[in-house]
C-alpha positions as CSV (number, residue, x, y, z in Angstrom):
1,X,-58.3,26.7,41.1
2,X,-54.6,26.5,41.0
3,X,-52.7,29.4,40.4
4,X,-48.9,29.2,39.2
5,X,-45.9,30.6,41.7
6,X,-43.9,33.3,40.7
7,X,-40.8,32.4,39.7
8,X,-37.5,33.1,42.1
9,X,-35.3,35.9,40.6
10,X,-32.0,35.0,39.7
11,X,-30.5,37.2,42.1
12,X,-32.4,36.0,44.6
13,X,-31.4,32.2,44.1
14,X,-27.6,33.0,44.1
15,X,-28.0,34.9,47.4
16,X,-29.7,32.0,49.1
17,X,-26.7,29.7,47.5
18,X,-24.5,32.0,48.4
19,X,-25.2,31.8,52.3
20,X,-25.8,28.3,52.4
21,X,-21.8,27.9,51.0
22,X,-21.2,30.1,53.5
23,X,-22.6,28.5,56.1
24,X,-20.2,25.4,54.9
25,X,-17.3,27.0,54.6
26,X,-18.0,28.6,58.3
27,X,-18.4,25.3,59.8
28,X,-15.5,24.0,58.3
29,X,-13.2,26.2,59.8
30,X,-14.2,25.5,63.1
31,X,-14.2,21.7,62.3
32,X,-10.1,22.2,61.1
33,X,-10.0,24.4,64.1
34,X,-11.1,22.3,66.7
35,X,-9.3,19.3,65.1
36,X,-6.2,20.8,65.5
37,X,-6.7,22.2,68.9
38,X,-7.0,18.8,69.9
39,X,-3.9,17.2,68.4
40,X,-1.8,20.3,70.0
41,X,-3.8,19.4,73.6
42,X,-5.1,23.1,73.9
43,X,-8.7,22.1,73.8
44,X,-11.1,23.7,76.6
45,X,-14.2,22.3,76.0
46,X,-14.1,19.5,73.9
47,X,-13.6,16.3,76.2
48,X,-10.9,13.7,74.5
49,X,-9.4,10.4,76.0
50,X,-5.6,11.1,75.6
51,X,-3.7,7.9,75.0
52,X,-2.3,7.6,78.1
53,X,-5.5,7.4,79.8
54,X,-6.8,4.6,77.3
55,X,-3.3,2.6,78.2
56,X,-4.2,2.8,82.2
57,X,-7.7,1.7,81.7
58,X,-6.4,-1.3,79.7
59,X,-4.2,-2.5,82.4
């Protein structure tokens, strides 16, 4: 027979919310990070096609 769950406690819910806008936040810093690394040209490890290259491969 099928037996109700127990309901999640409130605190519990907002902790679980809690991390998950975390997590968001977290990832959008390194987004904004990244994305400005690469305007500035300081990137390491994220491979971009600067415009001059794209201008010799047209020619």
């Amino acid at each position: 027979m099928a037996v109700p769950k127990k309901k999640t406690s409130n605190g519990k819910r907002d902790q679980r919310r809690a991390h998950w806008k975390r997590q968001a936040a977290l990832e959008a810093q390194k987004a904004l990070s990244l994305g400005k690394s690469i305007l500035t040209g300081r990137s390491k490890g994220f491979v971009y096609p600067s415009e001059d290259e794209e201008e010799a491969g047209e020619e």
